[in-house]
Each structure stands twice: as structure tokens, then as C-alpha cells.
C-alpha positions as CSV (number, residue, x, y, z in Angstrom):
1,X,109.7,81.9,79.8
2,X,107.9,83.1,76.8
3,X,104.6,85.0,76.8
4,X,101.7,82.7,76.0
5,X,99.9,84.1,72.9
6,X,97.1,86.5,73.5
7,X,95.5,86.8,69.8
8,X,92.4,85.2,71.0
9,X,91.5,87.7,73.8
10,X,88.6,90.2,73.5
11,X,89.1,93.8,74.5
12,X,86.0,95.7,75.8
13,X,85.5,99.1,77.5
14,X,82.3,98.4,79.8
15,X,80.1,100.7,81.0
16,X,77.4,100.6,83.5
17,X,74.8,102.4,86.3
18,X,76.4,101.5,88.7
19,X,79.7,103.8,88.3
20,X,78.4,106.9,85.8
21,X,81.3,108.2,83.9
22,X,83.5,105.7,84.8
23,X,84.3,103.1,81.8
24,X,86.3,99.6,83.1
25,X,88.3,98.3,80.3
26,X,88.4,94.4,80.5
27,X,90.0,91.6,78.5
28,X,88.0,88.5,77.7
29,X,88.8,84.4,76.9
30,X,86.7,81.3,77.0
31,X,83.3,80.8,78.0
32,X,81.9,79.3,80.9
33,X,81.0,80.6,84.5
34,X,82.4,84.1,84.7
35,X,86.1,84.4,86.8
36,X,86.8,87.9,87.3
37,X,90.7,89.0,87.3
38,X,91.4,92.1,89.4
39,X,95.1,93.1,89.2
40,X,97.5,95.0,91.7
41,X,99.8,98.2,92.1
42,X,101.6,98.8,89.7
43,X,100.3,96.1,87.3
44,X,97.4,96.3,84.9
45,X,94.9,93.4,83.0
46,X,98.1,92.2,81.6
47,X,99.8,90.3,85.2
48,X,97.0,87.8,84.5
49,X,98.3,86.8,81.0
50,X,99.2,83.4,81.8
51,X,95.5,83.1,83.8
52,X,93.2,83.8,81.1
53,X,93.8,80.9,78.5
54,X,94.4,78.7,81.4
55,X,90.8,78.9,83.1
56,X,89.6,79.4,78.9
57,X,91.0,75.8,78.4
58,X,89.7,74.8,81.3
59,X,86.1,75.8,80.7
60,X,85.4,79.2,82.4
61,X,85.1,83.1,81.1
62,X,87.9,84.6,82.2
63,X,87.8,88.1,82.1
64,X,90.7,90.2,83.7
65,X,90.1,94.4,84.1
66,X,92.5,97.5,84.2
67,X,91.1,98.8,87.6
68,X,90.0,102.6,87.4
69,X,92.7,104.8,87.1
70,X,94.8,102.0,85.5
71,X,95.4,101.3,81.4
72,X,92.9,102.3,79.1
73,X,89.8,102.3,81.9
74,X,89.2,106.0,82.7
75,X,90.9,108.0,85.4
76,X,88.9,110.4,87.4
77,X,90.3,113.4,88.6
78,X,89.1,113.3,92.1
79,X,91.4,111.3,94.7
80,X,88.6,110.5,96.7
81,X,86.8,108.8,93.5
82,X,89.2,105.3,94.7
83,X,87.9,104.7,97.6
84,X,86.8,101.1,97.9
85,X,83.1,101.5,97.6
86,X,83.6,102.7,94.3
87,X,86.0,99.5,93.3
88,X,83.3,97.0,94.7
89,X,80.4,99.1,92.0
90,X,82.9,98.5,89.3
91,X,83.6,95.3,89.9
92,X,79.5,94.8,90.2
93,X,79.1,96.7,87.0
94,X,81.1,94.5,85.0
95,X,79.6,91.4,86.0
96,X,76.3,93.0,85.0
97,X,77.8,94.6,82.0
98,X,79.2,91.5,80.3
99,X,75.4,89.9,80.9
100,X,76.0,87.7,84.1
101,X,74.3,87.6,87.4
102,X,77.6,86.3,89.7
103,X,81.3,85.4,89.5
104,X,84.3,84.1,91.0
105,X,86.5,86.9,91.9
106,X,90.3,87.0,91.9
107,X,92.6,89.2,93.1
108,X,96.2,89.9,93.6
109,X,98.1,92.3,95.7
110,X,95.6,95.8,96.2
111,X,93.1,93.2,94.0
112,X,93.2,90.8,96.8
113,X,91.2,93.1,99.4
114,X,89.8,94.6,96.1
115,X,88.1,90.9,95.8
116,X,87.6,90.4,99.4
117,X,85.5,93.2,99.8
118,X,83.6,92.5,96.6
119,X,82.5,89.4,97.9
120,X,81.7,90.5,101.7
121,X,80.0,93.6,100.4
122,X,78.1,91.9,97.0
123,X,77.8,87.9,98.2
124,X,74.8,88.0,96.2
125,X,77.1,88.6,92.7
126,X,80.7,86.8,94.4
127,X,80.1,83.8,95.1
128,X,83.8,82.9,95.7
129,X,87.5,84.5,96.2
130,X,90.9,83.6,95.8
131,X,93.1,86.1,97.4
132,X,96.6,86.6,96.2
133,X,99.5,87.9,98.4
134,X,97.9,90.1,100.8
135,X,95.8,88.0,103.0
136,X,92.2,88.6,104.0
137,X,91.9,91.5,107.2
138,X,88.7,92.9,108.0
139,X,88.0,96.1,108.5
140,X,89.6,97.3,111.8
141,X,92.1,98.7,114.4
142,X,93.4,102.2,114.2
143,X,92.7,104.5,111.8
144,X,95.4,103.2,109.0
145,X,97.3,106.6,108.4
146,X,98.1,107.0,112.3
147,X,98.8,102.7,112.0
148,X,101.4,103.7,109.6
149,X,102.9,106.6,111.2
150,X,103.7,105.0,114.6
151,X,106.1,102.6,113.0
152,X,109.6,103.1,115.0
153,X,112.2,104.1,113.7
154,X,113.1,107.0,111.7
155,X,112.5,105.1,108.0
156,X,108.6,106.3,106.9
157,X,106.6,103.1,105.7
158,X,106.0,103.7,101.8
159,X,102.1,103.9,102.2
160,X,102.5,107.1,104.1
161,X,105.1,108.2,101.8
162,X,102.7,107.7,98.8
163,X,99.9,109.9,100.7
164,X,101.3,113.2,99.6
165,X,99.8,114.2,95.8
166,X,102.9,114.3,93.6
167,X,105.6,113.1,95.7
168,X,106.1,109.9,94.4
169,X,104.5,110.6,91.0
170,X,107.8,112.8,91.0
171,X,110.2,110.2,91.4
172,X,108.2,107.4,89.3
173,X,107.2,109.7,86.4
174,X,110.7,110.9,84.9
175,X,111.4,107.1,84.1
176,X,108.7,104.8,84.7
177,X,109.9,101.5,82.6
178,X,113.1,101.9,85.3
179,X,110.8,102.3,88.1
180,X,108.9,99.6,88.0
181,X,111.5,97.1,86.7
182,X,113.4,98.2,89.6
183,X,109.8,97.8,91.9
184,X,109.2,94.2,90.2
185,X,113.0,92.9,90.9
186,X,112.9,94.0,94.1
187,X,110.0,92.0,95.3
188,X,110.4,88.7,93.0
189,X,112.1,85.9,94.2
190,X,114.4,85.5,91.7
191,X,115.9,88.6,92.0
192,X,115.5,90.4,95.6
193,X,118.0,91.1,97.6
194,X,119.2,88.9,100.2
195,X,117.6,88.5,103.6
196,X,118.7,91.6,105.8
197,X,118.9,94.0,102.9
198,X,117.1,97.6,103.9
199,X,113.9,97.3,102.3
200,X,112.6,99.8,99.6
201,X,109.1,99.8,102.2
202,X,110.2,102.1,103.9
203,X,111.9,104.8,102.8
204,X,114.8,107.3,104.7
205,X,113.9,110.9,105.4
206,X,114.5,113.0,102.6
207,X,115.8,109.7,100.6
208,X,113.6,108.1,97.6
209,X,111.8,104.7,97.7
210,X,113.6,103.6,94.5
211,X,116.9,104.4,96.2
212,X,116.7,101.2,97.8
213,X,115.8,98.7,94.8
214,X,117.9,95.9,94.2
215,X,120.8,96.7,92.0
216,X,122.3,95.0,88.9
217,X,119.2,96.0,86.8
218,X,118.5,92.0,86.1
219,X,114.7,91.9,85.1
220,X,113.0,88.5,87.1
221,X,112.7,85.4,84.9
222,X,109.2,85.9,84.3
223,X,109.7,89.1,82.8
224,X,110.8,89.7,79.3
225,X,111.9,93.3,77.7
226,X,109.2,93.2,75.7
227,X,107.0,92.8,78.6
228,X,108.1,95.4,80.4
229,X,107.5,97.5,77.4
230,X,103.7,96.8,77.8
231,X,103.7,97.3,81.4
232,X,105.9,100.6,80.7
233,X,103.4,102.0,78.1
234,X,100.4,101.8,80.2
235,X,101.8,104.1,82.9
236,X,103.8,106.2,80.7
237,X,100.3,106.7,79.0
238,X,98.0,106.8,81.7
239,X,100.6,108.7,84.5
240,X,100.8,107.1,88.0
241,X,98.5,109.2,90.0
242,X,95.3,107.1,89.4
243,X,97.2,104.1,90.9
244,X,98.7,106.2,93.8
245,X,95.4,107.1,94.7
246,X,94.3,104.0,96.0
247,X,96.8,104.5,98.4
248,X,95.4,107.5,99.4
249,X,92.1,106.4,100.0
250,X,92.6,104.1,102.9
251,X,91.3,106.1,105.8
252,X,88.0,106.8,103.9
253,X,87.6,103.0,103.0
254,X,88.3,102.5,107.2
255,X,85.4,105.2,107.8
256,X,82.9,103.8,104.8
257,X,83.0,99.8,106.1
258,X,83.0,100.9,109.4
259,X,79.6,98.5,108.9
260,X,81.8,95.7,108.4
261,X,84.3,96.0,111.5
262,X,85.2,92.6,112.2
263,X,83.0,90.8,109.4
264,X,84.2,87.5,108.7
265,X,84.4,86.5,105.2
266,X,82.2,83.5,104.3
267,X,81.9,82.5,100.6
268,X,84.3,79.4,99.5
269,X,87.8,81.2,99.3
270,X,91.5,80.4,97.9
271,X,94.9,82.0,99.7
272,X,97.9,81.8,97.4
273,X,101.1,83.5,97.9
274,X,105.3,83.3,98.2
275,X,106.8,82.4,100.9
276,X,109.4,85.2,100.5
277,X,106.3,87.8,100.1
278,X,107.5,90.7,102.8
279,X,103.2,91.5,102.9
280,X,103.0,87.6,105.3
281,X,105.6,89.2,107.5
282,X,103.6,92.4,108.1
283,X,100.5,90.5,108.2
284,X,100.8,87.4,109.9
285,X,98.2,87.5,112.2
286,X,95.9,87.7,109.7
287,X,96.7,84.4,108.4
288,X,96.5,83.1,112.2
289,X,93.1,84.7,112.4
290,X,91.7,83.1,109.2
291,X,89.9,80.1,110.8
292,X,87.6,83.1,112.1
293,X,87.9,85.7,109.7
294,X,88.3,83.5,106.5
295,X,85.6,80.4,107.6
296,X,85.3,79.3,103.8
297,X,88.7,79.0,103.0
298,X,89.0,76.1,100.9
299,X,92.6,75.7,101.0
300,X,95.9,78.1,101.6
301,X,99.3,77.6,99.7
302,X,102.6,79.4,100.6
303,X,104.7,78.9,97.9
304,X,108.4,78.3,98.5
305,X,110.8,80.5,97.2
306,X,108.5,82.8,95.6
307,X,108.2,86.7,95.7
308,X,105.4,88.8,95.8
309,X,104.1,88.3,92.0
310,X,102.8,84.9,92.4
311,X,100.9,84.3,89.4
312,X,103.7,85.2,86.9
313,X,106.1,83.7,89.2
314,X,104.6,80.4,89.2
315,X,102.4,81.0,86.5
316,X,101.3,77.1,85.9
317,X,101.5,76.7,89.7
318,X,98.9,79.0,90.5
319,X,97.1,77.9,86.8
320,X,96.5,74.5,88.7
321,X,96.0,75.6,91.8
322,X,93.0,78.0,90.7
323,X,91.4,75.5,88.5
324,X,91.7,72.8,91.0
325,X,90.0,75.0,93.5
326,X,87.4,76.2,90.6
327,X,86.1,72.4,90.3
328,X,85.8,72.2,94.0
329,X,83.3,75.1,94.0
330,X,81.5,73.6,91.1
């Protein structure tokens, strides 16, 4: 599958009141009602290549960001500056920044609840989400860290094993292209391993996370060398930290939208995702609870045989699904 050509796109570093310091680099195509893009770990603006002519050709401003930390948008220092408050401001600023006054926002994997929280905190700029991958869960439960930790068994889930600063910066950093080929394969449909396979989730004591990626070292079939090779160069420039440290924010985002315990999600919304994603076996119920905690869903699509990277799985899949569910909202 060859990479569609982005000659046409516009590259912009935004910035904005509503996140001083912070600068949100974001890639622009068509014009039309604004669709913001907001990628996952450990992508960047560039998953939604195959997104942004599609909705340009079919009559909207797409405009698809590296999230702080990520790519060429700045990286604060400060763990706690990723919390998701601050996500939700950026995502505000750059709606304001590129002249509009609301959006359609998009998101895959972390950009899914990235999105979902955009639009339940801001539903006065949102006016729709399409959630990709990890499904819609409000706010809620156990404090996430102590969730995590009382997993049987003696394997630690890899949220908790990306909490401690450096830790998993140690084993990414030394060869990142590896890494996340290895992180991609092992979570695409194409190229996972077989049902029953230990899963690089949770990792062993003392063991690494990578240690349990598929082996073979075949890249997915919607993956190219040279693609890689941007992916690769964004990290290897940028470092992994600012990524981790979404991670290691998820206890304060449970204290700040302590507000929102519960809140049901109510703008028109979109659920896409592979039916071979592990994130719909962990969170199940949240797809049964959606005809109360996602009342605007518009339509849901599990899509067979797909891994967790949906919209460069099944790039024109998701392409017509989105635009489809674009017209609906007029």
C-alpha cells in the first residue's frame, strides 16, 4: 500500500492563551468545517495520512496535530504538564488558533478519550466525536494506578510499568525504529501473534515489555520502511518521555474530572475499531454501557480481522465510514 502523497499539506506551529508556552504543531488539507485529527501512543500527526485528503476531497478542513510532547509541538519538562485538562486547552486553542469557533473531533487510541473529553468538557467548541479503538468510559471506579495494580497474577500490566520516569524510556530509547515496529506488529492484524500468545501488556517481573513482541521482524502491510523512518525520526528527535507521560498522568486526570464522574457523553458520536483490538477485551463493558454513557452515538463498527491501528489498517474503510458519518451530522 503506497503512501498517498502529502505535498499539498500545510504545516503550522499554533500558539494560543489558552496553553502559554506550549506551541501545537498541526498539519492542514482542504477547506470546509474544521475535523480535528488527535493521534495516539506512539504515533504522531502522520497515522492520519490517509485521513486528511480523504475528508479534503470530501469537502472539510482537516487538520491533524502532534499532541504535546509528540513531533515538533513542544515538550514541557514537567510530568504533570499532560494531564488531561491541559490536552482538552490545546485542543481548544487550536480550534481558536486556526480562526474557527467549533469542530468535529477525532481520535484514536490515547486520542480517543483525548476527543471524548474535549467534547464533554468544551461541547460548546465539539460539536461531534468519533472515537477510535478505545471506547468511551467516563470518569470513574478506583483510583486507576491501584485498578492496575490489583491485576492477578504475577505479570505487571504495561500502564503501571510505564509509571516509573526512565524505565521504559530505557528500553525504547537505545533503538526506537525497533521498538515501535516491534510495538506496531504486535498489535496489527496482519502481523500479531496468534490467539493465546503472552501478550507484550503485561510485562514479567524483571523481564522487558518488548521481550514479548511478535517475532520475525515482518513490518504490517500498511507500513512501509520509509514510513517507519518518519515515525522513527520523530521519536528519535523528540525522545519518548513526553509520550510516556500521559501515562503517568492518569490518577491526576481521575482527581481533576472528578466533576464529571459518571457524565454521559451527548454530542453526535462515531465508534470504529478491529475486532482483534485487545483494548475491546479489557473494555467491554464500556461498549455494553454505551446506550447510557454514549446517548449520541450515531453508529459503532467493529471491524473484522483488524488490529488496533484502524485507520491505517483500513485506511479507505474508515475514510468512508468517517465521511459517511460527517454528512449525517451535516
Amino acid at each position: 500500500m503506497t503512501a498517498p502523497s502529502l505535498d499539498s499539506v500545510k504545516h503550522t506551529l499554533l500558539e494560543f492563551p489558552e496553553s502559554p508556552g506550549i506551541r501545537i504543531h498541526a498539519v492542514e488539507q482542504g477547506a470546509g468545517p474544521l475535523v480535528l485529527l488527535v493521534h495516539g501512543f506512539p504515533e504522531s500527526w502522520y497515522s492520519w495520512r490517509w485521513q486528511l485528503p480523504a475528508l479534503a476531497e470530501a469537502g472539510y478542513r482537516a487538520v491533524a496535530i502532534d499532541l504535546r510532547g509528540y513531533g515538533r509541538s513542544s515538550k514541557p519538562r514537567d510530568a504533570e504538564a499532560y494531564g488531561m485538562l491541559a490536552h482538552v486547552a490545546d485542543n481548544v486553542g487550536v480550534v481558536r488558533a486556526l480562526g474557527e469557533e467549533s469542530a468535529v473531533v477525532v481520535g484514536h487510541d490515547w486520542g480517543s478519550p483525548i476527543a471524548a473529553n474535549s467534547a464533554l468538557l468544551r461541547p460548546d467548541v465539539f460539536k461531534g466525536a468519533a472515537l477510535m479503538s478505545v471506547p468511551y468510559a467516563p470518569r470513574g471506579g478506583p483510583r486507576p494506578t491501584d485498578a492496575f495494580a490489583a491485576i492477578p497474577g504475577d505479570e505487571e500490566f504495561y500502564v503501571s510499568y510505564f509509571q516509573e520516569p526512565g524505565r521504559a524510556e530505557g528500553e525504547m530509547e537505545p533503538d526506537v525504529r525497533a521498538w515501535i515496529a516491534g510495538f506496531y506488529a504486535s498489535y496489527s492484524g496482519d502481523t500479531m501473534a496468534p490467539p493465546g500468545s503472552p501478550s507484550p501488556a503485561f510485562v514479567p517481573k524483571g523481564a522487558r515489555m518488548s521481550e514479548r513482541f511478535v517475532s520475525g521482524g515482518a513490518l504490517p502491510a500498511w507500513l512501509s520502511e520509509r514510513e517507519l523512518d518518519v515515525y522513527a525520526a520523530e521519536f528519535e528527535r523528540g525522545g519518548m518521555t513526553g509520550p510516556l507521560n500521559r501515562y503517568r498522568n492518569m490518577d491526576r486526570d481521575w482527581a481533576d474530572l472528578a466533576a464529571w464522574d459518571g457524565a454521559p457523553l451527548t454530542q453526535p458520536s462515531l465508534f470504529v475499531a478491529g475486532e482483534l483490538d485487545p483494548s475491546l477485551q479489557w473494555l467491554s463493558g464500556a461498549l455494553d454501557a454505551y446506550p447510557v454513557t454514549l446517548p449520541g452515538l450515531v453508529s459503532s463498527h467493529i471491524l473484522k480481522g483488524c488490529g488496533h491501528w484502524v485507520q491505517q489498517e483500513r485506511a479507505e474503510e474508515v475514510n468512508g465510514i468517517l465521511t459517511g458519518w460527517l454528512r449525517q451530522l451535516g
